[in-house]
C-alpha positions in Angstrom: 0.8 54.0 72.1 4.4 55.1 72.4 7.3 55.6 73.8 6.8 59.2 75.7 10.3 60.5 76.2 14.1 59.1 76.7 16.2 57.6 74.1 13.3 56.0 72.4 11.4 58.5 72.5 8.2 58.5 69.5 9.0 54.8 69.1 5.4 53.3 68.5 4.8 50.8 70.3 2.2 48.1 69.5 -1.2 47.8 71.5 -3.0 44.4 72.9 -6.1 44.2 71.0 -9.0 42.6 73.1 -10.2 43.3 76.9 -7.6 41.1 77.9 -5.5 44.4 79.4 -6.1 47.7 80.1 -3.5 49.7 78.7 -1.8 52.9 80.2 -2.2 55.7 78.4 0.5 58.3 76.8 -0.7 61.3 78.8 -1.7 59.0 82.1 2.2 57.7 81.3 3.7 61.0 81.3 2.5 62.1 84.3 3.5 59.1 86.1 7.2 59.4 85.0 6.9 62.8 85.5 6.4 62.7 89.0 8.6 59.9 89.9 11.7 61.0 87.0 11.3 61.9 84.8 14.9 60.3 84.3 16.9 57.7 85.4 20.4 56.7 86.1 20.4 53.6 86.3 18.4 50.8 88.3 16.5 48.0 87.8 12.3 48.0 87.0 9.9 45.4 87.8 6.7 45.8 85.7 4.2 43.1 87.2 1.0 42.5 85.1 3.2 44.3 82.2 0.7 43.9 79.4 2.0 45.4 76.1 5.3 46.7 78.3 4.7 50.3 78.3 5.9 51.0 81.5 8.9 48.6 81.5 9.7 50.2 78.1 9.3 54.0 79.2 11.6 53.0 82.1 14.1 51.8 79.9 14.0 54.8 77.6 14.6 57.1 80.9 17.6 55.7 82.0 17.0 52.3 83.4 20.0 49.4 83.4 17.1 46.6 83.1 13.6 45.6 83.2 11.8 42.6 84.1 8.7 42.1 82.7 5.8 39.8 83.9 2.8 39.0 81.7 0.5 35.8 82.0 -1.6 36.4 79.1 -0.3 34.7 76.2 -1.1 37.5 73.3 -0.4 40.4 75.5 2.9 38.2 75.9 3.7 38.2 72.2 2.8 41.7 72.0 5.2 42.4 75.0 8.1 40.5 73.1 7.5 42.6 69.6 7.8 45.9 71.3 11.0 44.8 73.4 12.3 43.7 70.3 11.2 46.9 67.9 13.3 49.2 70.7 16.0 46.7 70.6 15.7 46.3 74.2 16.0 42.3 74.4 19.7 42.6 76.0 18.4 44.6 79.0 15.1 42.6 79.8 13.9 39.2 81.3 10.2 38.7 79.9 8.4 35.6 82.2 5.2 34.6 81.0 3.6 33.3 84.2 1.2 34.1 87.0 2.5 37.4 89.1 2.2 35.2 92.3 4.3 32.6 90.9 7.4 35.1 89.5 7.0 36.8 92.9 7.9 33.9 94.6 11.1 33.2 91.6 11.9 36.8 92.4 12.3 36.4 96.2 14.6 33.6 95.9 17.4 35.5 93.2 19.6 38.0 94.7 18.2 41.3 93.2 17.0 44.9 94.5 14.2 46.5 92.1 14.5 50.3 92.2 11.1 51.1 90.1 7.7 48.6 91.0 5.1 48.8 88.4 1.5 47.3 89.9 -1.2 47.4 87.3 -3.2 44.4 88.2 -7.0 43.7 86.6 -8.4 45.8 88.7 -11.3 42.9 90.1 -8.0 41.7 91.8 -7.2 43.4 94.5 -5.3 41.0 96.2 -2.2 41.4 93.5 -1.6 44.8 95.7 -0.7 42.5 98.1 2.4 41.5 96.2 4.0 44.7 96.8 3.8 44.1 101.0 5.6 40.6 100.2 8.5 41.7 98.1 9.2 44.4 100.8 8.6 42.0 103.8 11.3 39.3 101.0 13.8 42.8 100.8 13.5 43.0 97.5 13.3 46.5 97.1 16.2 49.0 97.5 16.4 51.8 100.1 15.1 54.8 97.6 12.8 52.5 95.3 10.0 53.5 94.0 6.3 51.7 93.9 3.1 52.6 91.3 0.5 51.0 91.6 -2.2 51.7 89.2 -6.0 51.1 90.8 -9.6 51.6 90.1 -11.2 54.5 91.9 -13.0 52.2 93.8 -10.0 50.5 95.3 -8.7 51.6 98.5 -5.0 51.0 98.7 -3.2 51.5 102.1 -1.6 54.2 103.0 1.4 52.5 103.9 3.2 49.0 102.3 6.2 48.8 105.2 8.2 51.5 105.6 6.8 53.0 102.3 4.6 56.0 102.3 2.0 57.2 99.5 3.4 60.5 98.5 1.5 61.4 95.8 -2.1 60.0 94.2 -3.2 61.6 91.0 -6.9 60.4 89.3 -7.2 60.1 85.6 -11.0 59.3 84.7 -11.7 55.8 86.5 -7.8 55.3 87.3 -6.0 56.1 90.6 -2.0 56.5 90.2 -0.6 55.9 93.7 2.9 56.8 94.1 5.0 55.3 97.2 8.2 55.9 98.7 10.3 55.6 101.7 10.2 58.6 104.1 13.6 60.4 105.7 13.9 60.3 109.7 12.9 63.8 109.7 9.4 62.6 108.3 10.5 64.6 104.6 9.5 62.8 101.8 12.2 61.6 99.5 11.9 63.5 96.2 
């Protein structure tokens, strides 16, 4: 694992050993920042369920002001912190090692707007999507935000969380990557 592109770009970064998590991939990585950056200016990411932080990270490299990353998993928590600290990130994060339920309901009570939603959840738990419906339905999420969720193949997500559309889903092996955004009045997708 590493950091794919940006200003830490090659910057290994360390891998959760176990069955714990599932990590993303380097190609499976690119392709999702690909089609939702590939760079940023600016803006804050959320990566619930963050695991060894690659997305958080990769978000950071590309141009993000700040990430918050939540983890419940004590070792892929330690993991999380080494690689935040081996990109030198720690002034631009909040790490919270809790349950993703539990820092949802933190998050809906600060004064915040996430522009980038990472949703990896174990994928036996597909009630975490739901998450993503109750930070839109607490405003949490600003105007041109963008969702991922990352799903098994046998997981149906809905076509719709509020006013956000799936614009895009791509399959890698067992993996679904389903992209969301909000739509323009003339029913154009924002690009």
């Amino acid at each position: 694992m590493r950091v794919v592109a940006g200003e830490r770009k090659g910057m290994p970064l360390k891998a959760i050993t176990g069955t714990t998590t599932r990590p993303t991939t380097d190609k499976v990585k690119e392709s999702i920042f690909n089609m939702i950056g590939p760079f940023f200016d600016g803006g804050i990411a959320l990566d619930l369920f963050a695991g060894s932080g690659g997305l958080g990270i990769e978000a950071l490299s590309r141009g993000a002001d700040r990430a918050i990353f939540v983890e419940k998993d004590g070792k892929a928590f330690g993991t999380l912190q080494e690689n935040i600290k081996k990109c030198r990130y720690e002034d631009y994060v909040e790490a919270f090692r809790t349950d993703a339920v539990r820092a949802v309901k933190a998050l809906l009570k600060r004064d915040i707007q996430i522009d980038y939603l990472f949703v990896d959840p174990p994928y036996h738990k597909k009630e975490y999507y739901d998450l993503v419906e109750t930070l839109i339905q607490g405003d949490k999420l600003t105007e041109y935000a963008t969702i991922v969720c990352e799903h098994s193949t046998e997981i149906q997500l809905p076509a719709n969380y509020g006013a956000f559309t799936c614009m895009r889903q791509e399959t890698y092996g067992g993996t679904i990557v389903s992209i969301y955004r909000r739509q323009e009045e003339e029913g154009e997708a924002i690009v």
